[in-house]
Structures are given as C-alpha cells and as structure tokens.
TIRO-2110 file (N, C-alpha, C; in Angstrom, 1 decimal):
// TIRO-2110
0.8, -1.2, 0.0, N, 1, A
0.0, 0.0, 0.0, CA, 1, A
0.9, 1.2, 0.0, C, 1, A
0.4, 2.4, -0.9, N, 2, A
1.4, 3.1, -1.0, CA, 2, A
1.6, 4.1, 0.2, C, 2, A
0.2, 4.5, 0.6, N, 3, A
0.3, 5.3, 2.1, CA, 3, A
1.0, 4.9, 3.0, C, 3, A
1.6, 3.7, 3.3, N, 4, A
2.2, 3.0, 4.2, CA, 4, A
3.4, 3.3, 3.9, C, 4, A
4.1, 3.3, 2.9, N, 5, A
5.5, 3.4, 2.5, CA, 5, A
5.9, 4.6, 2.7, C, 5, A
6.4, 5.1, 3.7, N, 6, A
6.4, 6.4, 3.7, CA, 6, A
8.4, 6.8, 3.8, C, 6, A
9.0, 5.5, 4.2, N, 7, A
10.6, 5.5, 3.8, CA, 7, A
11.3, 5.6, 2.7, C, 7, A
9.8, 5.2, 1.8, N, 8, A
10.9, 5.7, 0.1, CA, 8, A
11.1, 7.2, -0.2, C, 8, A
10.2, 7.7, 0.3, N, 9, A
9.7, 9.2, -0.1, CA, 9, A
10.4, 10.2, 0.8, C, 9, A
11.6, 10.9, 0.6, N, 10, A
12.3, 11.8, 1.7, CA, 10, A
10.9, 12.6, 2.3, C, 10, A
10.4, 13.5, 1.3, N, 11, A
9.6, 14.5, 1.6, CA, 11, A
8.8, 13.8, 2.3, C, 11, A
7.9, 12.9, 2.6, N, 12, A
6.8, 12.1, 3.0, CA, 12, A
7.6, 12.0, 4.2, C, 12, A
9.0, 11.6, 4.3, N, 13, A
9.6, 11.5, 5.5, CA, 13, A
9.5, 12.7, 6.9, C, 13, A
9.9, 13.4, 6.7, N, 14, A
9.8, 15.1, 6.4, CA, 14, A
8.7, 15.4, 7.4, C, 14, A
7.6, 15.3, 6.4, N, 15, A
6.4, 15.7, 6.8, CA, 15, A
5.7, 15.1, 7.9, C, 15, A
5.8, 13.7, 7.5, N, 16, A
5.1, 12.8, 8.8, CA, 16, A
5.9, 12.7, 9.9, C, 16, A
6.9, 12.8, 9.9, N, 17, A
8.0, 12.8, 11.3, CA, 17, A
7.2, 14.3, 11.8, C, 17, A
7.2, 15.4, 10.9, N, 18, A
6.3, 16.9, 11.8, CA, 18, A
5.0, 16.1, 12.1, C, 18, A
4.1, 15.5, 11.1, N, 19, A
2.8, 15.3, 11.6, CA, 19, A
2.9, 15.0, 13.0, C, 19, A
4.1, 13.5, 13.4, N, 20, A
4.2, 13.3, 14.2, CA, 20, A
3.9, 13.5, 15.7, C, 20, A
5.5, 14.6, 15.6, N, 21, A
6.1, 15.3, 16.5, CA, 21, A
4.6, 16.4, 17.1, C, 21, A
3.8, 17.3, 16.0, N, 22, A
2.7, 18.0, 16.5, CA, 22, A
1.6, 16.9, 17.2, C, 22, A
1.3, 15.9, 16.8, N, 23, A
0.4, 14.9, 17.0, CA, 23, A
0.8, 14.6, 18.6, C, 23, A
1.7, 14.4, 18.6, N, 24, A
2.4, 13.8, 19.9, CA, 24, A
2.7, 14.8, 21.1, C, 24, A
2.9, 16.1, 20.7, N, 25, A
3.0, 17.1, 21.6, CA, 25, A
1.5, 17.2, 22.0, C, 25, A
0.7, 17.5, 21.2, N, 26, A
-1.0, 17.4, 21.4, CA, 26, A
-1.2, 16.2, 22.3, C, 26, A
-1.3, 15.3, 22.1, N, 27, A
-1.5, 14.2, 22.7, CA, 27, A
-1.1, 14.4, 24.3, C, 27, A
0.1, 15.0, 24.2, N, 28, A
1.2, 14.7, 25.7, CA, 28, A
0.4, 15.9, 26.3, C, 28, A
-0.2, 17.1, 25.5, N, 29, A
-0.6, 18.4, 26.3, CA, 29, A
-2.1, 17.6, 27.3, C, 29, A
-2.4, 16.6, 26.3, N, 30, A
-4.1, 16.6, 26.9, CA, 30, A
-3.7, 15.8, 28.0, C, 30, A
-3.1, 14.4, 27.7, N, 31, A
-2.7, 13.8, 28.5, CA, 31, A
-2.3, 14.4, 30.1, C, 31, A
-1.6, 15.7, 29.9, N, 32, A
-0.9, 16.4, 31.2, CA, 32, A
-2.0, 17.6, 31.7, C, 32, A
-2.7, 17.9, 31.0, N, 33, A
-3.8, 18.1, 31.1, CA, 33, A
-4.7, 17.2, 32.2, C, 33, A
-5.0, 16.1, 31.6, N, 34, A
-5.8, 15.4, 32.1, CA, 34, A
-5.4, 14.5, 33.4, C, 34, A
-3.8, 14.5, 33.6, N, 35, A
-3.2, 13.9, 34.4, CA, 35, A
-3.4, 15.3, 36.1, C, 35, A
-3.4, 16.3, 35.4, N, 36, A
-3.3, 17.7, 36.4, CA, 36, A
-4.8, 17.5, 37.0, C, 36, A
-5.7, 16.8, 36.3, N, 37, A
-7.0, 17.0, 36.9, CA, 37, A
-6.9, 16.2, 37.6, C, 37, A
-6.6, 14.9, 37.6, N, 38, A
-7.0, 13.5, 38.4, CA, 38, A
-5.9, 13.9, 39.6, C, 38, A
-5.0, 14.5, 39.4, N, 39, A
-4.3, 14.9, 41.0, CA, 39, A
-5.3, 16.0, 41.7, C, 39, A
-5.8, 17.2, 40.7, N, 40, A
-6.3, 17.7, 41.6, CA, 40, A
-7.2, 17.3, 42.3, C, 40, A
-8.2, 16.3, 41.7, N, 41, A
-9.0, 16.1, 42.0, CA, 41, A
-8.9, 14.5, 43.7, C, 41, A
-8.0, 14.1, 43.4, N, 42, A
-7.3, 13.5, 44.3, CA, 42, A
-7.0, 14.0, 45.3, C, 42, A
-6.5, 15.1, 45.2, N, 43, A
-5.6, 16.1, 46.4, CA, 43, A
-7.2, 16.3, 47.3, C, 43, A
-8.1, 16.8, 46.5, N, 44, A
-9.4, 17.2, 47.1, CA, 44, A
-10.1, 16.1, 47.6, C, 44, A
-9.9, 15.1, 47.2, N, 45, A
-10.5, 13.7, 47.7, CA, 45, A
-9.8, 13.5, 49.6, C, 45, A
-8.7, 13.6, 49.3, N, 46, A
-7.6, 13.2, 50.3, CA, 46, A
-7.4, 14.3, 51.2, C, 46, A
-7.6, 15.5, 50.9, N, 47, A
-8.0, 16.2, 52.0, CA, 47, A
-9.4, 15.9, 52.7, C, 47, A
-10.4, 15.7, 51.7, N, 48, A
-11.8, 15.3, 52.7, CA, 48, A
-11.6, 14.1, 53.5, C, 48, A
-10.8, 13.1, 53.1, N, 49, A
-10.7, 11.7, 53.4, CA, 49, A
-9.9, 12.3, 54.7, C, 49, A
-8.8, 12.7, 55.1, N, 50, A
-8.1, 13.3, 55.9, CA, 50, A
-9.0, 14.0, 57.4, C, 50, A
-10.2, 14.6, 56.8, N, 51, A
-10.5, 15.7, 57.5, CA, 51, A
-11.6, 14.4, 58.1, C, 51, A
-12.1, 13.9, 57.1, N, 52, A
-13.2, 12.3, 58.2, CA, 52, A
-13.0, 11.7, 58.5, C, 52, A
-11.4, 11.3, 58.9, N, 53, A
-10.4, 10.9, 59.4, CA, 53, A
-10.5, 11.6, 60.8, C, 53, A
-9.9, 12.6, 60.7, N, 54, A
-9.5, 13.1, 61.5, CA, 54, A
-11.1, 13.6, 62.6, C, 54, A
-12.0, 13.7, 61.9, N, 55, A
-13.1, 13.9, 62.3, CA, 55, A
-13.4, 12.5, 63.3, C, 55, A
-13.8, 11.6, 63.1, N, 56, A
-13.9, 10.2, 63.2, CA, 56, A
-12.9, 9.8, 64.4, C, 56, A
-11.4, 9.9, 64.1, N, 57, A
-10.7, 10.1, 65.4, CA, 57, A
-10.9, 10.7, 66.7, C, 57, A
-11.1, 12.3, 66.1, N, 58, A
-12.0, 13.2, 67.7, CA, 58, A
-12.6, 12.6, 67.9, C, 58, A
-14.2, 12.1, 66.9, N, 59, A
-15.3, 11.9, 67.7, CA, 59, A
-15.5, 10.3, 68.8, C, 59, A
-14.3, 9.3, 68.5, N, 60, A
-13.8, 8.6, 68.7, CA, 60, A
-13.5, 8.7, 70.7, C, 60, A
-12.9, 9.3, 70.4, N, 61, A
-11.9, 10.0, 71.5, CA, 61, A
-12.9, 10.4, 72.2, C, 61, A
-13.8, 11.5, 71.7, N, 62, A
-14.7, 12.0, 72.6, CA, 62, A
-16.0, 10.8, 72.9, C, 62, A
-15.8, 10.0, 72.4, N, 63, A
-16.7, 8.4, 72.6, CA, 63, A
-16.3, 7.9, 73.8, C, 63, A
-15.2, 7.9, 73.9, N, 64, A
-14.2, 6.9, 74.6, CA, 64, A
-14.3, 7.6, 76.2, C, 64, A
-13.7, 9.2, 76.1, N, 65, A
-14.1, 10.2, 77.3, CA, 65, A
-15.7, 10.0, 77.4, C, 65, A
-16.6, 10.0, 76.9, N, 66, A
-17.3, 9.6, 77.6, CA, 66, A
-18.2, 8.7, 78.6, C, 66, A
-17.7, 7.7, 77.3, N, 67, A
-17.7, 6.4, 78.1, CA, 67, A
-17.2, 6.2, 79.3, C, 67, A
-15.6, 6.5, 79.5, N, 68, A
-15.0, 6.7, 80.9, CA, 68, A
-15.7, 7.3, 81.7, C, 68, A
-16.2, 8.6, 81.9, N, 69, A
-16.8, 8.8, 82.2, CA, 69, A
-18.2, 8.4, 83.2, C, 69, A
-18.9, 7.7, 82.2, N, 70, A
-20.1, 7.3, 82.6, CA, 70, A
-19.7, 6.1, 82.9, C, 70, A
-18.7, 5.6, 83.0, N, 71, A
-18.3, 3.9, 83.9, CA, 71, A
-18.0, 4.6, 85.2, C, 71, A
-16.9, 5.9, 85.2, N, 72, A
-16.6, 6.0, 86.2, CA, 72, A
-17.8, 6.8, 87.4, C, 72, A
-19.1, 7.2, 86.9, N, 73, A
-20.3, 7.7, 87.6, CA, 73, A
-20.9, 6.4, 87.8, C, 73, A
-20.9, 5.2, 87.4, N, 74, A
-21.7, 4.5, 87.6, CA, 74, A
-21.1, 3.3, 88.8, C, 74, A
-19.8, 3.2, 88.4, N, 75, A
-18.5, 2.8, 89.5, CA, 75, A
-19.1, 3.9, 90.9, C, 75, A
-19.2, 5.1, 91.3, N, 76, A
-19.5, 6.0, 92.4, CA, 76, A
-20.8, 5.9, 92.9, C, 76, A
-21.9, 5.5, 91.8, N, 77, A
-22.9, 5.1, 91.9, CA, 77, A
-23.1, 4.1, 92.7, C, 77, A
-22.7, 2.8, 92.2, N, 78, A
-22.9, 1.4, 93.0, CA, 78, A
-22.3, 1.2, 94.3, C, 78, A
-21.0, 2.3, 94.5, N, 79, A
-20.4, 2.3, 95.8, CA, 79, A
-21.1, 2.7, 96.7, C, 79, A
-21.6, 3.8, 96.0, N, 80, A
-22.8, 4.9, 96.6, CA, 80, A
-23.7, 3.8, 97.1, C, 80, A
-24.4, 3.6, 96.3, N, 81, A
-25.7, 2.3, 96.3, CA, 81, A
-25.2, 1.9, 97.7, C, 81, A
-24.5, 0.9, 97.9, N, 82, A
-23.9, -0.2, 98.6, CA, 82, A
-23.5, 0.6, 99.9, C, 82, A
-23.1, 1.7, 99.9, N, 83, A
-23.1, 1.8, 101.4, CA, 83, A
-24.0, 2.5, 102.0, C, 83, A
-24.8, 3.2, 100.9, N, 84, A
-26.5, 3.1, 101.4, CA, 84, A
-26.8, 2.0, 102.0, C, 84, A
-26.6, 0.8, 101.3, N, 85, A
-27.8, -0.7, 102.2, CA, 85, A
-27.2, -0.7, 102.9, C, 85, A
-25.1, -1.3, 103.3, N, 86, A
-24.6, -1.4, 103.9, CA, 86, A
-25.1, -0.5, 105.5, C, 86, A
-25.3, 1.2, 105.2, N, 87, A
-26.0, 1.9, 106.5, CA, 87, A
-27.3, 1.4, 107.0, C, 87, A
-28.3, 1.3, 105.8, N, 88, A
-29.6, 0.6, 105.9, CA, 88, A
-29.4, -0.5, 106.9, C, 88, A
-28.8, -1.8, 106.2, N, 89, A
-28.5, -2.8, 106.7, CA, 89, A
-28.1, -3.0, 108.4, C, 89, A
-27.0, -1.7, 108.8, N, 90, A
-26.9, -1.8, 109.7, CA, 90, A
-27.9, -1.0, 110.5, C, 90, A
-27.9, -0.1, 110.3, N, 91, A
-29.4, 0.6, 111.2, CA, 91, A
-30.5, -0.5, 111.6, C, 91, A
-30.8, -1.3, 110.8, N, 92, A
-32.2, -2.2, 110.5, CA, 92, A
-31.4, -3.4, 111.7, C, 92, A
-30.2, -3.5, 111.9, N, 93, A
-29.3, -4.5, 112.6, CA, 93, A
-29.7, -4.3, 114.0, C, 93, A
-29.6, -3.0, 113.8, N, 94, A
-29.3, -2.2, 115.5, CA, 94, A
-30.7, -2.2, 116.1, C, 94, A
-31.1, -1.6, 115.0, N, 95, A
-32.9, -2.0, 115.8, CA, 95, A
-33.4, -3.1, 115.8, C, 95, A
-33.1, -4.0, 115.0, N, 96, A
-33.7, -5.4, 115.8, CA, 96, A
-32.9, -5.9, 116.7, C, 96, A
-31.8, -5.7, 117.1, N, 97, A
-31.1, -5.9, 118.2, CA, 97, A
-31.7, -5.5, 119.7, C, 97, A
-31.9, -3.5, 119.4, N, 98, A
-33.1, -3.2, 120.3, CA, 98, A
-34.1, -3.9, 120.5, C, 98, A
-34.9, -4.4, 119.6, N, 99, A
-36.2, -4.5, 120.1, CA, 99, A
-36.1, -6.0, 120.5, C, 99, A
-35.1, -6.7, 120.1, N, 100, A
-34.5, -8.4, 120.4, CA, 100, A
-34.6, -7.9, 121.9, C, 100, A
-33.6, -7.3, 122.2, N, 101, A
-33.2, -7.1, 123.9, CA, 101, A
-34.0, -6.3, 124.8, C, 101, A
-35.3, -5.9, 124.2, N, 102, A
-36.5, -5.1, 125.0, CA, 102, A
-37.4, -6.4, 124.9, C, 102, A
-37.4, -7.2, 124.0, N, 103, A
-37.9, -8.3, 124.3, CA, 103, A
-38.1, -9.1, 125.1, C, 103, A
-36.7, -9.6, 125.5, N, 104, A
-35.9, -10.3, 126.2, CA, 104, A
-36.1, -9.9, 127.3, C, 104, A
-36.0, -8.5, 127.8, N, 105, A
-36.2, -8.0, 129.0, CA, 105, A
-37.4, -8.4, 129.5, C, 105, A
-38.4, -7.8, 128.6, N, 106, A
-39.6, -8.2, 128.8, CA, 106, A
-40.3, -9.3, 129.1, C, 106, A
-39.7, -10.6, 128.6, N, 107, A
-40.1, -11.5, 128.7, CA, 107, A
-39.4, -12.4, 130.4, C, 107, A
-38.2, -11.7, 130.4, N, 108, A
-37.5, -12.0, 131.8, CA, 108, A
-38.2, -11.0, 132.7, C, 108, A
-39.1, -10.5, 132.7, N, 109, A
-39.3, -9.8, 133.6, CA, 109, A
-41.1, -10.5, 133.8, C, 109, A
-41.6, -11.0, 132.7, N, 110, A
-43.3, -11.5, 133.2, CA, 110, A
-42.1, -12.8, 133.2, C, 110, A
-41.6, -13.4, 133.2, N, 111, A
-41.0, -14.6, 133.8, CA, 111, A
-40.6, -15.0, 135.4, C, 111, A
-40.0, -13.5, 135.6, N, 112, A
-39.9, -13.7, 137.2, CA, 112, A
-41.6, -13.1, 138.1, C, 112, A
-42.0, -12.2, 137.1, N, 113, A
-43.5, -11.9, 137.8, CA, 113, A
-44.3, -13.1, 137.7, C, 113, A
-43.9, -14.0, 137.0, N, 114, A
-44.3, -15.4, 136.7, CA, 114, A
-44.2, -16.4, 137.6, C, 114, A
-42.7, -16.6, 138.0, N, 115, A
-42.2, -17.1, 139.1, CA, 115, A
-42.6, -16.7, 140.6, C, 115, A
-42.7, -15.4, 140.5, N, 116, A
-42.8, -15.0, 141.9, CA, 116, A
-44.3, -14.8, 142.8, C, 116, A
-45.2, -15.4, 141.5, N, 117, A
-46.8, -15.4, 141.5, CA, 117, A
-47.0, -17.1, 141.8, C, 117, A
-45.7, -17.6, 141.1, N, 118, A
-46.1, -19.4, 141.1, CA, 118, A
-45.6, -19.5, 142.4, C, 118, A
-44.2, -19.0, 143.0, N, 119, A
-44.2, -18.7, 144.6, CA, 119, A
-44.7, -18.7, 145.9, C, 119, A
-45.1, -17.4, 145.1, N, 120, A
-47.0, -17.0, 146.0, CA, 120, A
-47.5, -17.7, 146.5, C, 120, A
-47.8, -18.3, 145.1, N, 121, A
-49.4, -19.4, 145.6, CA, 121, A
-48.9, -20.8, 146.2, C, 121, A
-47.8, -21.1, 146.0, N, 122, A
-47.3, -22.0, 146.3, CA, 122, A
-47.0, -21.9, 147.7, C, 122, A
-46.6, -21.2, 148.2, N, 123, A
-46.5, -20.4, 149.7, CA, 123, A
-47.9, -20.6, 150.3, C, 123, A
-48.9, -19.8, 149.9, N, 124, A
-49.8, -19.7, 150.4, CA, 124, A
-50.9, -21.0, 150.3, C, 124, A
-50.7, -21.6, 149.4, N, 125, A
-51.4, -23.6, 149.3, CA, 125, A
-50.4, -23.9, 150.4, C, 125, A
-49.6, -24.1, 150.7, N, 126, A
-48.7, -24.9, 151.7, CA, 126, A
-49.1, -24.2, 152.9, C, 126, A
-49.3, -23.1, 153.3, N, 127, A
-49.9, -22.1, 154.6, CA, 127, A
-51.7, -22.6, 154.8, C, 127, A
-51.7, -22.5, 154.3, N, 128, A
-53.4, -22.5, 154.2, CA, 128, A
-54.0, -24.1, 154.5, C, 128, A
-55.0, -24.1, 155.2, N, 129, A
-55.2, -25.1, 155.6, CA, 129, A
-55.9, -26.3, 154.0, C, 129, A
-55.8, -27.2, 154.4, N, 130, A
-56.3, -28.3, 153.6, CA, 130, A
-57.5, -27.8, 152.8, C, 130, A
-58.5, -27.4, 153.4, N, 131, A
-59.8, -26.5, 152.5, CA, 131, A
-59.5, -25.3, 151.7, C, 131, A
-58.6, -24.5, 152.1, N, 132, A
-58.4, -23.3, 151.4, CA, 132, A
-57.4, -24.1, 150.3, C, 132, A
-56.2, -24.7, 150.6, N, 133, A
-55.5, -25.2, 149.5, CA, 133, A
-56.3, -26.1, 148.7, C, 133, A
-57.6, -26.5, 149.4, N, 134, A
-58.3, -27.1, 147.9, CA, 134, A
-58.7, -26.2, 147.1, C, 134, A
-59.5, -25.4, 147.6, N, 135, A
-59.9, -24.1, 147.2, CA, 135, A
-59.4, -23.3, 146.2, C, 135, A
-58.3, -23.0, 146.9, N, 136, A
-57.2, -22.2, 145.6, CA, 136, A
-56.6, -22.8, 144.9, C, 136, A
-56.9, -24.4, 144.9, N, 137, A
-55.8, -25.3, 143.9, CA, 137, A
-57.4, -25.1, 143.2, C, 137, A
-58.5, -24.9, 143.5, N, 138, A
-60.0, -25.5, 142.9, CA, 138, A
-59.6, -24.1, 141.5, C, 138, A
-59.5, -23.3, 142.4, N, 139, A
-59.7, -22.0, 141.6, CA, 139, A
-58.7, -21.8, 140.3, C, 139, A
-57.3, -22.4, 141.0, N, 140, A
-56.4, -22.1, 140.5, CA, 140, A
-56.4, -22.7, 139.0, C, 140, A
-56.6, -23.8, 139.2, N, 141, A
-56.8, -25.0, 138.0, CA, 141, A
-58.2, -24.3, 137.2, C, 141, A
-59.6, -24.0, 137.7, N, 142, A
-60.2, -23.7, 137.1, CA, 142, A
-59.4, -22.1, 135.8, C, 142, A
-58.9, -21.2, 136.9, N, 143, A
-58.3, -19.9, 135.5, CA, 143, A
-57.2, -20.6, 135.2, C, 143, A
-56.0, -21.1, 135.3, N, 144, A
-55.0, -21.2, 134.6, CA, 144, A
-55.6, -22.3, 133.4, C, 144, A
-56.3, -23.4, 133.7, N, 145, A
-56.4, -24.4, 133.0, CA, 145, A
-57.6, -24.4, 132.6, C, 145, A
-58.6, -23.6, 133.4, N, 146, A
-59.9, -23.7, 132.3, CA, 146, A
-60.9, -25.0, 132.8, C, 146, A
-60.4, -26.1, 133.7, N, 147, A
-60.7, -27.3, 134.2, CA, 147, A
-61.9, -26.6, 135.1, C, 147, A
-62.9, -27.5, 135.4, N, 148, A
-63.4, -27.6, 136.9, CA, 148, A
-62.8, -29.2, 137.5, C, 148, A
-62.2, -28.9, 138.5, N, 149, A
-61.9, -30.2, 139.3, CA, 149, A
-63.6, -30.4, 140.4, C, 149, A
-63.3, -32.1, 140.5, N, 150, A
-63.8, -32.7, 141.5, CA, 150, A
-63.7, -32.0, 142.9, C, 150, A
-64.5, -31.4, 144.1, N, 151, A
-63.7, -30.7, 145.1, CA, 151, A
-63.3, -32.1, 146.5, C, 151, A
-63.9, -32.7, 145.7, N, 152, A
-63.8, -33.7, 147.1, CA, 152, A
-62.7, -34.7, 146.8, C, 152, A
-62.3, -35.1, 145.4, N, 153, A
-61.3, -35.3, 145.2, CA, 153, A
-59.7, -34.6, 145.5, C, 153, A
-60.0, -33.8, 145.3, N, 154, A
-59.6, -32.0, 145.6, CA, 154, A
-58.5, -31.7, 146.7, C, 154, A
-60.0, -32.2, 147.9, N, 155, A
-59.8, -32.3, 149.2, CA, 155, A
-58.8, -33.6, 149.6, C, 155, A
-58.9, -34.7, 149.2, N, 156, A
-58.2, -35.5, 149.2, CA, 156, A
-56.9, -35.9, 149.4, C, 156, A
-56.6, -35.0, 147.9, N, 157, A
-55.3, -35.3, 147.5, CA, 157, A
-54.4, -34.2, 148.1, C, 157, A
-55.1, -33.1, 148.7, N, 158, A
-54.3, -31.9, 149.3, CA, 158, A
-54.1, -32.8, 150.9, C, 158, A
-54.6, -33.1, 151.0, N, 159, A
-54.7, -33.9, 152.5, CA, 159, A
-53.3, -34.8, 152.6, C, 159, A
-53.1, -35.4, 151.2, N, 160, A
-52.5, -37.1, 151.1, CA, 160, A
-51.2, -35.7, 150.9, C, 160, A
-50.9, -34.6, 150.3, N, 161, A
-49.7, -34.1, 149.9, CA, 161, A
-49.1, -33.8, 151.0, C, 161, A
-50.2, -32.9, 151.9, N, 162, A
-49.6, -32.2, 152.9, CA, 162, A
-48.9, -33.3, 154.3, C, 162, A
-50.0, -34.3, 154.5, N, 163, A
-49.2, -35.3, 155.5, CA, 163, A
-47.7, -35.9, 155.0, C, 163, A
-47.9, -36.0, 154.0, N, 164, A
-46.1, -36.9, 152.9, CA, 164, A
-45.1, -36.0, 153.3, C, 164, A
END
C-alpha cells in the first residue's frame, strides 16, 4: 500500500515525522492536562478523606471520654448504692437488736412476775389449811387451765400431799 511506505519518499519522510512530533506534543498536552485534573481532584479527595479521618478520630476520642466517664459515675454510683444498704443494713441491725433485747427484757421480767406469782401461791397452798389449798388449787386449776376439778377429790389429794 502506497500510504504505508512512507521510507521511500524523503519528503513524506519530512512531513510525517512533523505530523508526528505536532500529534504527539498534542496528545502529551491533553494527556498532562488530564493527568493535572485527576491529582487535583485526588488532592481534594484526600484532603476530605483526611479531614473524616481526623473527624472520626476526635469523635472517637470523645466516645471513649465519655464512656469513661459514665463507667466511672456508675462505678461512684454502685459504691454509693452499697453503702446506702450497707448503713440501711446496719441501722435495720441495731434496731432489731433493740427490740430483740426489750424483748428479752420483757419476757425476763413476766417470767420472774411469773415465778414470783407461782411462789405465792405456792407459799400460800402450803400455809393454808387443807380446805383453802383445795380451794385455791380449785380455783387455780379452774383460771389457769380452764378445768373444773372434783372438790372432794380435791380435798383429798391436798390432804394425802400435805401429811407426805
């Protein structure tokens, strides 16, 4: 083909080596051109990418301070809590202790009014003759126990106690 043969022809030489050289400088201008955009547009990328970075880091950070934070309020909290019941606990200790030992008192004390009443009567059935200690054993048995006794039986056995 003769368009192709362009080594026989000086002048054809010539020319297409210029066509070239213009073709190629064109080419290389868009090219650098087009190379100038994709950095700039890169550089702009990479600064935003940079800045959501860096955004993302703070907010990060300020995640983290918070978090600490709210562990360490909740850590002051529970201690808090805890020696709330802990006082609770003990308060609630002390006063059932009180009212254990007013109990106690109380109950040691209708114990010996208890004793000193079973005494009593016990004194006084042993003083009293055979009829009265039936009597107040009659009586006694009937309020403490609710019983009516036999009186003649009564009589009897107060008789058989006090000769023994």
């Amino acid at each position: 083909m003769p368009q192709f043969d362009i080594l026989s022809d000086p002048a054809a030489i010539g020319l297409n080596l210029a066509w070239f050289v213009v073709l190629f400088a064109l080419t290389m201008l868009i090219v650098n051109m087009g190379i100038k955009r994709i950095i700039a547009v890169r550089e702009k990328r990479e600064v935003l990418t940079s800045g959501n970075v860096e955004k993302a880091e703070a907010l990060l950070n300020e995640a983290k301070q918070l978090m600490s934070g709210y562990e360490e309020k909740m850590a002051t909290a529970r201690s808090e809590a805890q020696g709330l019941i802990k006082e609770a606990s003990d308060a609630a200790a002390v006063k059932a202790a009180d009212a254990q030992s007013k109990l106690a008192d109380e109950l040691t004390a209708k114990r010996v009014e208890i004793e000193a009443a079973i005494a009593k009567q016990t004194e006084a059935a042993l003083a009293e003759l055979s009829t009265v200690a039936s009597d107040t054993a009659s009586a006694a048995a009937d309020q403490i126990l609710g019983v009516k006794l036999d009186g003649d039986k009564l009589s009897a056995a107060v008789k058989e106690i006090s000769h023994a």
